[in-house]
Structure formats: C-alpha cells, structure tokens
N, CA and C of each residue as an Amber inpcrd file, in Angstrom:
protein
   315
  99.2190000 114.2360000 102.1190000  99.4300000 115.6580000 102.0310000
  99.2320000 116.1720000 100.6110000  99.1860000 115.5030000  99.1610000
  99.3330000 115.6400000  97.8330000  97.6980000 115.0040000  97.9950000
  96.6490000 116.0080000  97.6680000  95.8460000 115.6900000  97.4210000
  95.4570000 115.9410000  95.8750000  94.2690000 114.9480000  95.2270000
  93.8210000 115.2470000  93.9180000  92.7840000 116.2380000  94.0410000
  92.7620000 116.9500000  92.6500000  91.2470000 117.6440000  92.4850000
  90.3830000 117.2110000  92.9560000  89.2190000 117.9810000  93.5090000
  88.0820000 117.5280000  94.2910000  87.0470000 116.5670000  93.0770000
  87.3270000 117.0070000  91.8260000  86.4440000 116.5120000  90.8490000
  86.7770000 114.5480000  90.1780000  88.4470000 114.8100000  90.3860000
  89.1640000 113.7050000  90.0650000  88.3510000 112.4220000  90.6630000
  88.1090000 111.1620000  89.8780000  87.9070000 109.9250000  90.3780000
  88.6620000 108.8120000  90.4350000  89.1220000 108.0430000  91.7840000
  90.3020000 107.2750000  91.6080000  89.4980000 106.1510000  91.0260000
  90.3350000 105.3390000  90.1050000  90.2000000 103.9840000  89.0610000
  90.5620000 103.1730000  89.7330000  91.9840000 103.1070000  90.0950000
  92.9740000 102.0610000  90.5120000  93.4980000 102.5260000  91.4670000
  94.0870000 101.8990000  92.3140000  94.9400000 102.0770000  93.2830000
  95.9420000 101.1560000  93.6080000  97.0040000 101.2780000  94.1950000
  98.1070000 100.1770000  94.5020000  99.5530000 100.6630000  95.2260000
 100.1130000  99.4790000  96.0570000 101.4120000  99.8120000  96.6260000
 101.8600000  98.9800000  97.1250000 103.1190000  98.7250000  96.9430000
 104.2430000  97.6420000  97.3500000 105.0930000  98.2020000  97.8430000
 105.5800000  97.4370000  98.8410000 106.6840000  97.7820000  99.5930000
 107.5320000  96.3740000 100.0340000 108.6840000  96.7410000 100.3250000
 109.8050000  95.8430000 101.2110000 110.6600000  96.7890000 101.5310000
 111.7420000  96.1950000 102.4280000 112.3740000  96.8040000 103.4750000
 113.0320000  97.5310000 102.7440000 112.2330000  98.8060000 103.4740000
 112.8600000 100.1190000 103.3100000 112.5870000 100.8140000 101.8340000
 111.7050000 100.0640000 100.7690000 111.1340000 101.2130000  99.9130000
 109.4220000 100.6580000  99.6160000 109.0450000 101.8790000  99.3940000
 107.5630000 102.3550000  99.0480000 107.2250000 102.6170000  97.6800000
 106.0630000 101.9740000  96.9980000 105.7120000 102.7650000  95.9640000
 103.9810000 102.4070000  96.0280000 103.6430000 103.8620000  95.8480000
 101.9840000 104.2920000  95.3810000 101.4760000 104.4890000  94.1760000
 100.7030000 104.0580000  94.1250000 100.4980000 104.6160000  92.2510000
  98.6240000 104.6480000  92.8310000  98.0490000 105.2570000  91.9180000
  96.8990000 105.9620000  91.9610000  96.6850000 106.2800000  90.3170000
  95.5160000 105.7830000  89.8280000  95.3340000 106.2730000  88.7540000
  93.5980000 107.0040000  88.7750000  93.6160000 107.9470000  87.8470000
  92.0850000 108.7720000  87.8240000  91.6660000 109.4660000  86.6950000
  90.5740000 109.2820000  86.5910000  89.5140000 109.5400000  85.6680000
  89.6760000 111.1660000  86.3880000  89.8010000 112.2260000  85.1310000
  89.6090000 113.7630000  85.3800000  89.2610000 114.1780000  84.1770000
  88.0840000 115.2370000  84.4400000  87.7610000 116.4030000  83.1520000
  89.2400000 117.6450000  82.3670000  90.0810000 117.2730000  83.6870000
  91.4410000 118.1450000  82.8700000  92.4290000 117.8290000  82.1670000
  93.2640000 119.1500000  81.3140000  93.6860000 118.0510000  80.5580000
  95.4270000 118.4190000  81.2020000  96.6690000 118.1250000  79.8810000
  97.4420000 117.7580000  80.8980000  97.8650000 119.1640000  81.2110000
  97.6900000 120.1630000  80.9220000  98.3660000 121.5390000  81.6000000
  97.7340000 121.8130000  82.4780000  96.1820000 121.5830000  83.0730000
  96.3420000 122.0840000  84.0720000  96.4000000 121.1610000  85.2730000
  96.5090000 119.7220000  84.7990000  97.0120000 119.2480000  85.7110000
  98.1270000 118.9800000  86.1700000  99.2950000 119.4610000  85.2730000
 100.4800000 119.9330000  85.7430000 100.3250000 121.1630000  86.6880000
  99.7530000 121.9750000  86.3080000  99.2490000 123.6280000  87.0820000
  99.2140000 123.2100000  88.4040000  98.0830000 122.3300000  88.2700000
  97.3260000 121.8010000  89.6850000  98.3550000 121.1200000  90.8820000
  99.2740000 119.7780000  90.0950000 100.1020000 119.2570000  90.7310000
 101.3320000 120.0600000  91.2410000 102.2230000 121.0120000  90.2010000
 103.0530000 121.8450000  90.9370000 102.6770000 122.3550000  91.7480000
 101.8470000 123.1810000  92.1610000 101.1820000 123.9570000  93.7050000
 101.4480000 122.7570000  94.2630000 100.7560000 121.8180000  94.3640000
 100.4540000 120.5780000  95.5490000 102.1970000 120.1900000  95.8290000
 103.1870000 119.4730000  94.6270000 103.8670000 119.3400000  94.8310000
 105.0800000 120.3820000  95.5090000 105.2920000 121.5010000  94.5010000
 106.3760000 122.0240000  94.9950000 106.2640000 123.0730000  96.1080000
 104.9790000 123.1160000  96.1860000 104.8180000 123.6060000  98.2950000
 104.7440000 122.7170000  98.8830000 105.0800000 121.8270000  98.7940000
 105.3640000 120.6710000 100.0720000 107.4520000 120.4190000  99.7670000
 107.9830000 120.8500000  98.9160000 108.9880000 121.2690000  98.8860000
 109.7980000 119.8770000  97.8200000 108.9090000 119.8240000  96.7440000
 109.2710000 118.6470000  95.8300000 109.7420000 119.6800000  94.3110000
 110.7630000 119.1500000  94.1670000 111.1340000 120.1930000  92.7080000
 110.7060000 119.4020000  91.5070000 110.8160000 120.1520000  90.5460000
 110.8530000 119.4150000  88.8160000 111.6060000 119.0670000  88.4110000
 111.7850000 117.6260000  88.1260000 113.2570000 117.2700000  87.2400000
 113.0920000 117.3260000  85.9160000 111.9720000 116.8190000  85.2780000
 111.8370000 116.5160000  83.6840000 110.8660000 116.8950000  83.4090000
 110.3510000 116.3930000  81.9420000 108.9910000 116.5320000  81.5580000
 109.2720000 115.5610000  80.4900000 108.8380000 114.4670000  80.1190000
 108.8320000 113.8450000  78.6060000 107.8590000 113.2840000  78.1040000
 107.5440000 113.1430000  77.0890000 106.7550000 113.0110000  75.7340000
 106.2200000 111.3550000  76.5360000 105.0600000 110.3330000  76.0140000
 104.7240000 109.4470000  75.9790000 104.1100000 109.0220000  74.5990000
 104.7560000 108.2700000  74.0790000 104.4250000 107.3240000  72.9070000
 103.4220000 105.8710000  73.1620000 102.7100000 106.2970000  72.3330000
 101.7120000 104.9170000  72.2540000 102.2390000 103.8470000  71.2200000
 102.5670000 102.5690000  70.9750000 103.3470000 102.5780000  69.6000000
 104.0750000 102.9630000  69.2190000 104.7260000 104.1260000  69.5510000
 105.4770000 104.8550000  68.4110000 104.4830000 105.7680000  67.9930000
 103.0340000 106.1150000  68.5620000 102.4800000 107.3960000  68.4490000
 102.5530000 107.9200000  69.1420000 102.6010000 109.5540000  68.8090000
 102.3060000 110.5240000  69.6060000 100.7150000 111.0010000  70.0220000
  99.8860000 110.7080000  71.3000000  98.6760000 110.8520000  71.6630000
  99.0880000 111.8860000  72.6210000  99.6790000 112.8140000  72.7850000
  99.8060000 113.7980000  73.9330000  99.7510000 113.1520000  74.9940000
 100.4640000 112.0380000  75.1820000 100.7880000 111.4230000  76.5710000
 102.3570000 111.7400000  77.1160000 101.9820000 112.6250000  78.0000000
 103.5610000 113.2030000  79.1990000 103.6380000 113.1370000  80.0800000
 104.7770000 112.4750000  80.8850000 105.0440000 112.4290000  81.9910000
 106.4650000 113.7380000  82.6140000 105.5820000 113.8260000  83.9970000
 106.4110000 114.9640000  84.3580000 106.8780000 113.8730000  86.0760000
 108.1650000 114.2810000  86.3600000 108.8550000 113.8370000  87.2290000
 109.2270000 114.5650000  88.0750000 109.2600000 114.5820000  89.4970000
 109.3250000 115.3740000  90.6180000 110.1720000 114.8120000  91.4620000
 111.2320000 115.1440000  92.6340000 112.1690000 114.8520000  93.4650000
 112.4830000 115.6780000  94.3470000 112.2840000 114.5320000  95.5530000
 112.3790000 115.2220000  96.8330000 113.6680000 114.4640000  97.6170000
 114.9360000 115.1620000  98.1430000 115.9720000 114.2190000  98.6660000
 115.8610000 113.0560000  97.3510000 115.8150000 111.7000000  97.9080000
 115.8450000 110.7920000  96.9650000 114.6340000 110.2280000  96.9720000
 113.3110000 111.0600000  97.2500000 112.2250000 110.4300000  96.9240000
 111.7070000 110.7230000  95.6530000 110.9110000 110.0920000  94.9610000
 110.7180000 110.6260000  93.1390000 108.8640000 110.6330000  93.3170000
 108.5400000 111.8060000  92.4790000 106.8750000 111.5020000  92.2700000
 106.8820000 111.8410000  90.6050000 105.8090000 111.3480000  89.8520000
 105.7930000 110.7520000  88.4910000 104.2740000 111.2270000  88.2950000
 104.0510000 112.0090000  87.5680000 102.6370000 112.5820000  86.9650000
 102.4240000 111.8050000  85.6910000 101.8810000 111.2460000  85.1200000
 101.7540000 110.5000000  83.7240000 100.2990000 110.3660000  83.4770000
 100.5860000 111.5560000  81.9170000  99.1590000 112.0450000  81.3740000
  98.7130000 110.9190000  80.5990000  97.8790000 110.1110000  80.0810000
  97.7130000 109.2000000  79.2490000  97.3570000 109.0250000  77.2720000
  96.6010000 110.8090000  77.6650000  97.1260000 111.6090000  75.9120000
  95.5930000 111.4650000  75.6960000  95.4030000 111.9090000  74.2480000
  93.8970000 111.1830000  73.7670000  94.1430000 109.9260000  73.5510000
  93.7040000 108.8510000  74.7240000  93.3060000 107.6310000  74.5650000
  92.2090000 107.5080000  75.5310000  91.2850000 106.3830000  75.0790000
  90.1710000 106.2790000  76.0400000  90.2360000 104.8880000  76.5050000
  91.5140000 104.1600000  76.0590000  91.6170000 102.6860000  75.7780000
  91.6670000 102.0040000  77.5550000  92.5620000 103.0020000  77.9640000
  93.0710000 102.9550000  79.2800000  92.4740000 103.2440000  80.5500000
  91.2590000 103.7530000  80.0200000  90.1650000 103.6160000  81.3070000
  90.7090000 104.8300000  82.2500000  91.7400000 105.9300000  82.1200000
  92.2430000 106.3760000  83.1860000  92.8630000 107.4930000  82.3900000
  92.4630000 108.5410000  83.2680000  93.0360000 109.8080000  82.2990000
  94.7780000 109.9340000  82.7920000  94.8520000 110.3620000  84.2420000
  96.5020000 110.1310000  84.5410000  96.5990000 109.6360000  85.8530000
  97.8250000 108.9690000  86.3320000  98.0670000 108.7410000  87.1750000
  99.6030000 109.1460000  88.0580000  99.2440000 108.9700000  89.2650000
 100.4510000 109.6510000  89.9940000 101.0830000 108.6450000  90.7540000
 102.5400000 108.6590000  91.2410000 103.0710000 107.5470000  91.6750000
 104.2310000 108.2430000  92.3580000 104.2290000 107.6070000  93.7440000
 105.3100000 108.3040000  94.3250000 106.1690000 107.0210000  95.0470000
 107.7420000 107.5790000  94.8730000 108.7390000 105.9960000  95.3860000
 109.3360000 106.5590000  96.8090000 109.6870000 105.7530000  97.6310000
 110.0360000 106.2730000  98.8820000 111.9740000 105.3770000  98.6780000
 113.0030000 105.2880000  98.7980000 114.0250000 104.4350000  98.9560000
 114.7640000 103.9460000  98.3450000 114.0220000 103.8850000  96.9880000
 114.4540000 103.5960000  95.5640000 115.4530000 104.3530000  95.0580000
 116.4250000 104.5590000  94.4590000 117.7400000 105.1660000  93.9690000
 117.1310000 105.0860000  92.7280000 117.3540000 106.0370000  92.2320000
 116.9090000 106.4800000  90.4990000 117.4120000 107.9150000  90.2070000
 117.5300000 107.6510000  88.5720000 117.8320000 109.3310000  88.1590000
 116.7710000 110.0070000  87.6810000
C-alpha cells in the first residue's frame, strides 16, 4: 500500500520474520533529496493512517553528511525513512523499513 516514487530504483531488498514479527527494509537509488522525500513519504504514510514520531540527525563518524532518519507509528507498528546524506559510498540514496510486532519506542 506505501508505494515508492515512480522514478525511485530498488538496490536491496530484505525481510525476516519469526513468530509473530516482521521486518522489511528496501533500500533505493532516487534523484530526491531528503525533503521531498519526506514530502513524498508523509502523503503515502500518514493517509494510510501512520503518524510522526521523530526526526533525527545521522552521523557518519561523527560527521554530519545530512543523513536523517524520520520515524513513523502505527498502533505498535514502526516505519523508519533513513536519508543516507551526501554519501555515494553506500550505493543507496535512502531506505525504508517497516516492523510488524516488535515493541519499541
């Protein structure tokens, strides 16, 4: 139902599960950067009825490359936007990850 930009290319993909929790992760190569793919993801997310919990900074090292992750929660399900900043090291501009069962704050 959380689809990516039509332009977005998936890199990676992956998901594990055991009884009774889920996790997806998806990573992708995109021409945007991270505001409007926050833009992009709130529509997708919070009309399907997922709110915003956070937003925080990502350090490379102990640098700052404009890498942020923004965090989303539904009941006790969590989805995780994580921009990767100016790096090209990582093959992957951001990726999204959603947990199904998992207890977290």
């Amino acid at each position: 139902m959380i689809s990516a930009p039509a332009s977005d290319v998936v890199v990676e993909q992956s998901s594990t599960h055991k009884s009774g929790q889920v996790v997806v992760d998806r990573e992708y190569k995109s021409g945007l950067n991270y505001l409007q793919l926050r833009a992009y993801y709130d529509v997708q997310l919070l009309g399907h009825g997922w709110t915003l919990e956070k937003e925080t900074p990502i350090r490379d090292w102990g640098t700052d490359l404009g890498g942020r992750s923004a965090y989303y929660k539904k009941d006790d399900d969590i989805a995780s936007l994580q921009y990767s900043g100016d790096t090209e090291g990582y093959g992957w501009t951001y990726a999204i990850s959603f947990s199904w069962g998992l207890r977290g704050d």
